[in-house]
C-alpha positions in Angstrom: -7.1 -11.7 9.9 -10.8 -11.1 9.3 -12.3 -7.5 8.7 -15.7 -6.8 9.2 -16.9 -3.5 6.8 -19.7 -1.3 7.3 -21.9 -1.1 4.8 -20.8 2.7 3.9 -17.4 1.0 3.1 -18.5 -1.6 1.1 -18.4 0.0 -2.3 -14.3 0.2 -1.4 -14.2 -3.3 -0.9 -16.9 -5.1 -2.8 -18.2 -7.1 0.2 -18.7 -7.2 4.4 -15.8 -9.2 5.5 -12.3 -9.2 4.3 -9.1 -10.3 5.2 -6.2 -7.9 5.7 -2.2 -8.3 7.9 -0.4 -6.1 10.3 1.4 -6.3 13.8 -0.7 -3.4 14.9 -4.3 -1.3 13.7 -2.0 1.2 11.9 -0.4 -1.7 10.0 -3.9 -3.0 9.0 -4.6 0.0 7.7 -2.0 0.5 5.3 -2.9 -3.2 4.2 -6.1 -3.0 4.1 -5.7 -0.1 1.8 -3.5 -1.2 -0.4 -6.0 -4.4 -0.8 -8.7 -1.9 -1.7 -7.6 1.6 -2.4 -8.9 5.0 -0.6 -10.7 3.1 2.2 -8.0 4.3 4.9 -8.2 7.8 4.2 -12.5 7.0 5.2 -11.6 6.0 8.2 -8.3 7.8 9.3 -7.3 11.5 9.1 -4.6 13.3 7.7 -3.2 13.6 10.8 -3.4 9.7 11.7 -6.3 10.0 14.2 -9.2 7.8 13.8 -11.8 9.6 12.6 -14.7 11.1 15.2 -17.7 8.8 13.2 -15.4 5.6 13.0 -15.5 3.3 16.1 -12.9 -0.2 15.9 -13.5 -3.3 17.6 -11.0 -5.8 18.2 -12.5 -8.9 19.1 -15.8 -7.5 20.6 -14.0 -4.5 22.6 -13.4 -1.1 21.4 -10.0 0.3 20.8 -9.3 3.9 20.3 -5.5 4.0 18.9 -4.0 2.9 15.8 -0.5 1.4 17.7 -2.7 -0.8 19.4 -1.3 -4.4 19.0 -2.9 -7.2 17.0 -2.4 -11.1 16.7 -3.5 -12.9 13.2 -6.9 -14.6 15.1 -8.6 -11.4 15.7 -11.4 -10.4 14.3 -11.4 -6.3 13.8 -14.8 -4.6 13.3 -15.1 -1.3 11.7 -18.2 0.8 12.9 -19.6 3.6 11.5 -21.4 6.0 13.9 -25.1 7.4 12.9 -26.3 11.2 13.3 -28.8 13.0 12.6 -31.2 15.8 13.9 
């Protein structure tokens, strides 16, 4: 399936979009680090949470769990929130 990078990211991956497998968000993960090493630990903790300035998309809606379920059509978006005082 398709994975759109933030531009933070894209040093990991050497461009926006990539493609990546897995039955669920967790399973991308591990794929899509294996494709291009350390970009999981970027966007997940050490204790498997999604990290507080990551935000994931599954086709256009947000998701907030790694066991959520995916099918090989979607298209998963990776968001990076913004801060700043």
């Amino acid at each position: 399936m398709k994975v759109f990078i933030p531009q933070p990211l894209v040093s990991y991956t050497g461009r926006k979009a990539v493609e990546a497998e897995g039955a669920s968000l967790a399973e991308l993960l591990v794929d899509l680090d294996r494709r291009h090493p350390g970009i999981r630990f970027r966007v997940v903790d050490e204790q498997d949470r999604i990290r507080k300035h990551i935000r994931f998309f599954v086709n256009r809606e947000q998701v907030s769990r790694l066991d959520v379920s995916l099918a090989t059509s979607d298209e998963v978006h990776i968001m990076q929130s913004l801060s700043g005082g």
